[in-house]
N, C-alpha and C positions, 0 to 999 in steps of 0.2 A: 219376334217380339222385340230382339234388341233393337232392331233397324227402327221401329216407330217410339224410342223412349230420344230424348232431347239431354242436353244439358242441363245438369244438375238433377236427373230422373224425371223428369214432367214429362209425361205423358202427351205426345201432339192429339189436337180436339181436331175431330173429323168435321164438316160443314156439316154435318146435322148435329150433332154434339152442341155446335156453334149456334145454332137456331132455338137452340131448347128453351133459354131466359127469355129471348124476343116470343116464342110460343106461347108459354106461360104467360106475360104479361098480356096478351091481347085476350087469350083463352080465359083472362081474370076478366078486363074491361067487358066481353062481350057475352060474358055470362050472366050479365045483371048484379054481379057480389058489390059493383060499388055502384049504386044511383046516378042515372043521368044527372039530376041537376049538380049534385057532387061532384061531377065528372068539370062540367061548367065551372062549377066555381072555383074547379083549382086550373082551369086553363087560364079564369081569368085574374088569378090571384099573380099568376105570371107576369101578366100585363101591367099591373099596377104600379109599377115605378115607373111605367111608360105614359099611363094614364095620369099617374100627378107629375111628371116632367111637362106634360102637352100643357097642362090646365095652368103650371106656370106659366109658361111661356107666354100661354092666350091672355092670361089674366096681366105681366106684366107691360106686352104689349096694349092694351085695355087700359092701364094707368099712364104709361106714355102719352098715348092719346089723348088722353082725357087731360092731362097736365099742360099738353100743347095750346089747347083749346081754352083754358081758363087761364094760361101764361099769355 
């Protein structure tokens, strides 16, 4: 038992030890406890400071042009 304690007493996590929170979490998503669309709307809640970076961009390229045009 001494051989597997570490520095400062912590216990080393075996690989499956190691898998347990990765288990859980999927064993959560695919049991239905949280709703598809729910699922959706926090993948795309991620994206959305990607989504309003683009729509500037599009948008200030869009007033360039548009300023070229009637300059």
């Amino acid at each position: 038992m001494r051989s597997r304690l570490l520095a400062y007493g912590h216990r080393r996590r075996s690989w499956r030890e190691a898998q347990k929170p990765a288990e859980r979490s999927i064993r959560l998503l695919t049991s239905s406890a949280i709703p598809a669309w729910h699922l959706v709307s926090m993948w795309l809640a991620g994206f959305r400071a990607w989504f309003a970076g683009g729509a500037g961009i599009v948008s200030g390229v869009l007033l360039v042009l548009l300023l070229q045009a009637v300059l």
